[in-house]
C-alpha positions in Angstrom: 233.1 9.0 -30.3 231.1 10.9 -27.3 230.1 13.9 -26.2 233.3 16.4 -26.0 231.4 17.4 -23.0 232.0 14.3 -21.1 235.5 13.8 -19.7 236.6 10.0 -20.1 239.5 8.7 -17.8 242.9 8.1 -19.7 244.1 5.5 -17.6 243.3 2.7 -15.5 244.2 1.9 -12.2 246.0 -1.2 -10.9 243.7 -4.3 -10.2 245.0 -4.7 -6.3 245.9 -1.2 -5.2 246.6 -2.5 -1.9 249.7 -4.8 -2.7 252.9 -3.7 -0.8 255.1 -4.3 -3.5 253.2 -2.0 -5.6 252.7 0.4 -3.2 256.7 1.5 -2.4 257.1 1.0 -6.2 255.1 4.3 -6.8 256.4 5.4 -3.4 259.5 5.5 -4.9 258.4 6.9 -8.3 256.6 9.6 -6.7 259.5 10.5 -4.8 262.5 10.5 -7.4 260.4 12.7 -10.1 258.4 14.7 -8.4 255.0 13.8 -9.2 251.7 15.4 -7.5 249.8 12.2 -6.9 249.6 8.6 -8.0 247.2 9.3 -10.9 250.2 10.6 -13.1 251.9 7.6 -12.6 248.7 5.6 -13.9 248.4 7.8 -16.6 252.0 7.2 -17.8 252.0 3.6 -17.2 248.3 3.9 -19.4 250.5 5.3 -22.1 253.8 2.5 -22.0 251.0 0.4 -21.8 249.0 1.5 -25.5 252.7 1.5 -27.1 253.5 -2.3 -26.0 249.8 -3.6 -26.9 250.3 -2.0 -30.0 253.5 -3.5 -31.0 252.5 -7.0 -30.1 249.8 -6.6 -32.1 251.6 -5.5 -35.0 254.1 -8.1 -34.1 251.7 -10.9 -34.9 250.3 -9.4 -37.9 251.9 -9.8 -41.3 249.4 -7.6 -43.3 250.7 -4.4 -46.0 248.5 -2.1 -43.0 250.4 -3.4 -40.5 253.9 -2.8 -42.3 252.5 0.9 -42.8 251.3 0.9 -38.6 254.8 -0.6 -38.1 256.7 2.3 -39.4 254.3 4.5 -38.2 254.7 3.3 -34.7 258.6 3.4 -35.1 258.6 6.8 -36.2 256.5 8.1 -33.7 258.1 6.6 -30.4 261.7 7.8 -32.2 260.6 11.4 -32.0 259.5 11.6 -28.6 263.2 9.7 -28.2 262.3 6.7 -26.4 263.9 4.6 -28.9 267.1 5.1 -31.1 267.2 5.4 -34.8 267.7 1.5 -35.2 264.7 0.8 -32.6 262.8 -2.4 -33.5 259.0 -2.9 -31.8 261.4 -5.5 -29.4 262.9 -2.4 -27.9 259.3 -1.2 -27.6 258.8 -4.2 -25.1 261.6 -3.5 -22.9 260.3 0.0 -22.3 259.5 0.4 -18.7 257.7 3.3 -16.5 261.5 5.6 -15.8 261.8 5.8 -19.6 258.1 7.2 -19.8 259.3 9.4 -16.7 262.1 10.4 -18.4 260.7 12.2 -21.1 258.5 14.3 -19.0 259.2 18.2 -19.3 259.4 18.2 -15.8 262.4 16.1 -15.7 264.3 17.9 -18.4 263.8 20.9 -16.4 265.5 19.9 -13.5 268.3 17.7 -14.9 269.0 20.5 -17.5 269.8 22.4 -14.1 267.0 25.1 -14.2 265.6 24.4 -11.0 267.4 23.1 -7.8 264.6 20.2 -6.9 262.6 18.3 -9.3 259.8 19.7 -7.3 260.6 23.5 -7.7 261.1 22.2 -11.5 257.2 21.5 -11.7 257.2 24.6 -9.9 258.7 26.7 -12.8 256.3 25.2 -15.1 252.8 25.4 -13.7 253.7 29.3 -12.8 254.5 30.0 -16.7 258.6 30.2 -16.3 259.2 27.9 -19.0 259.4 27.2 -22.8 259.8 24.6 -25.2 260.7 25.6 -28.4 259.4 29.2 -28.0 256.0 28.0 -26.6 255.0 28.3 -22.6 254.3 25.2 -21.6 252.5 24.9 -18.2 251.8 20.8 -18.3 254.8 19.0 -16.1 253.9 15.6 -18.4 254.3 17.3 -21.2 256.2 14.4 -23.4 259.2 17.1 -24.6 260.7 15.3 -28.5 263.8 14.7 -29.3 264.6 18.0 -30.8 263.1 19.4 -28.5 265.3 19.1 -25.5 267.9 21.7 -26.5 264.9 24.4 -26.8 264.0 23.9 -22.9 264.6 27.7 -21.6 263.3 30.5 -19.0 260.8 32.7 -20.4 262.4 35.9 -22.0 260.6 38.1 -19.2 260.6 36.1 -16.9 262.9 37.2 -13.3 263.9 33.6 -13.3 265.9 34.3 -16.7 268.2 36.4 -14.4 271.5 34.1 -13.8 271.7 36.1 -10.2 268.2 35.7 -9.1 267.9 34.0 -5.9 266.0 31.2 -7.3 269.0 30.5 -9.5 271.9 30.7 -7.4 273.3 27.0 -7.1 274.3 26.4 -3.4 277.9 24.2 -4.0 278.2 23.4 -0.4 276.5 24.3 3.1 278.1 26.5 4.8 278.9 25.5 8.8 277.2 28.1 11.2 280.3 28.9 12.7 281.6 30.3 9.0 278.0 32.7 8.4 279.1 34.3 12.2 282.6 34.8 10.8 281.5 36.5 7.7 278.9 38.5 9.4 281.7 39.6 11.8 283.7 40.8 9.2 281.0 43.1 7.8 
């Protein structure tokens, strides 16, 4: 069990850190959702990896426990949505590191259009802007559940609940410099 006092890692890092390959993989994963540094990604990947080990094992094993860790399993990996209804522990294998991603609250942030980057979505978050379900939640890999998603909103008092606010405003399209001198003209 341990001490509570003494912090254990929750993930492990590659074996050859140094490979190229690897290395513009989580280039690119860093990039596309925004993450702070590599050790979320090896967290995440810690986590895809304790759900596959788990189903092979249950795979193999033909016990009345493992029937009960099946479901269990099953259930679990529905509700946080990374597998449909009919989900078998073969869909749990095909799982790979953007469907982890996916399910981060960062990333329903900024695809549910709250924030204008994925990075001003994390943003949002750490400063307190956001709720799940009625809850602040300032953790960017926070897994959000399935019926969770809908719940995603601004904080009540928040500025940022403001439609106008500056933060807010959706830019359609640039506007060329020579339009700004026009309209500035015309003021």
């Amino acid at each position: 069990m341990g001490l509570p006092r003494k912090q254990r890692k929750k993930y492990s890092t590659p074996v050859h850190p140094w490979q190229k390959a690897m290395i513009e993989e989580d280039r690119k994963i860093l990039e596309e959702y925004g993450l702070k540094n590599k050790k979320e990604i090896y967290k995440m990947r810690s986590v895809l990896k304790g759900f596959s080990d788990q189903a092979k094992q249950l795979i193999a094993s033909k016990t009345p426990q493992a029937e009960k860790e099946r479901a269990s399993l099953l259930k679990k990996l529905q509700k946080i949505g990374l597998i449909n209804k009919t989900g078998t522990l073969d869909n749990i294998l095909d799982l790979n590191i953007n469907d982890i991603m996916d399910r981060r609250l960062q990333t329903f942030v900024y695809k549910k259009g709250l924030a204008r980057s994925i990075n001003q979505a994390r943003q949002f978050i750490v400063h307190e802007h956001i709720t799940v379900g009625g809850a602040k939640i300032t953790t960017p890999s926070y897994f959000v559940n399935a019926d969770e998603e809908n719940s995603i909103v601004f904080v009540a008092n928040s500025k940022l609940n403001d439609e106008e606010h500056p933060e807010r405003v959706i830019l359609t399209k640039k506007k060329s410099k020579k339009t700004v001198k026009n309209e500035r003209n015309a003021k």
